[in-house]
N, C-alpha and C positions, 0 to 999 in steps of 0.2 A: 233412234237406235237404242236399243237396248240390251245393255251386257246380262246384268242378274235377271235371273229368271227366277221361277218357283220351283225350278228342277237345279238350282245354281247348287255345286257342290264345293266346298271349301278344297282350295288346291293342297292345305298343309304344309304352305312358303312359311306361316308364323313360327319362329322361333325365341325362346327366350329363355332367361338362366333362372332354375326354378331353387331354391334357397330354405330345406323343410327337417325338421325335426324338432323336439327329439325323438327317437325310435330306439328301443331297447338294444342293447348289444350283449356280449359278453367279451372280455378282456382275458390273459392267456391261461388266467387261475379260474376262469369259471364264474366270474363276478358279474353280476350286472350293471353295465354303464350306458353313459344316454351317448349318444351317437348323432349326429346330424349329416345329410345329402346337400350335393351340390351337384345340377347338373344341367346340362342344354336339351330341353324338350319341347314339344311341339305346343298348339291350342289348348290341346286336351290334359297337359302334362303328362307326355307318355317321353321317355325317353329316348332323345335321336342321334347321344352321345352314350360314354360309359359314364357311372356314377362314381363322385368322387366322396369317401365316405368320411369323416372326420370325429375326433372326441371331446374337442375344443369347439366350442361354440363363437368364441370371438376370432378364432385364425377360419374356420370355416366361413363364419359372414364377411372377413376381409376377399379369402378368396372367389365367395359371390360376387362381391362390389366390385372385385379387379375382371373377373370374366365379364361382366356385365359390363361394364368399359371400354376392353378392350375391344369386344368383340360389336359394340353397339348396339348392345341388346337391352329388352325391358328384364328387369330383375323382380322376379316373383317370388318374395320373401315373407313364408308361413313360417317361417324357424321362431320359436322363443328358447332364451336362457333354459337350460333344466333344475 
């Protein structure tokens, strides 16, 4: 018997906590600051939660580590320091 085929289409059950920045921001004076995402998305890293956006780079990768924990997920961690 055979499940995969060559027409096999991926269901998008994979979930994981995806952990990226920096990415530019601006702060309440107009300044430029780095900013990092944390959030639960699929394969492709498309998001299948809301994004949770932070200015702290080490309380953002704590609360990668703790969703990724929690929730028994693989933690997909492209963030560096800025």
């Amino acid at each position: 018997m055979c499940i995969a085929t060559a027409d096999f289409t991926n269901t998008g059950l994979y979930r994981a906590v995806y952990f990226d920045g920096p990415q530019s921001d601006r702060d309440a004076e107009g300044e430029e600051v780095p900013s990092w995402v944390v959030y639960i998305g699929d394969d492709e890293a498309e998001p299948v939660s809301h994004l949770q956006h932070f200015r702290s780079y080490e309380i953002a990768e704590q609360v990668a580590r703790h969703l990724a924990s929690d929730r028994r997920l693989d933690l997909i961690h492209d963030a560096s320091p800025a």
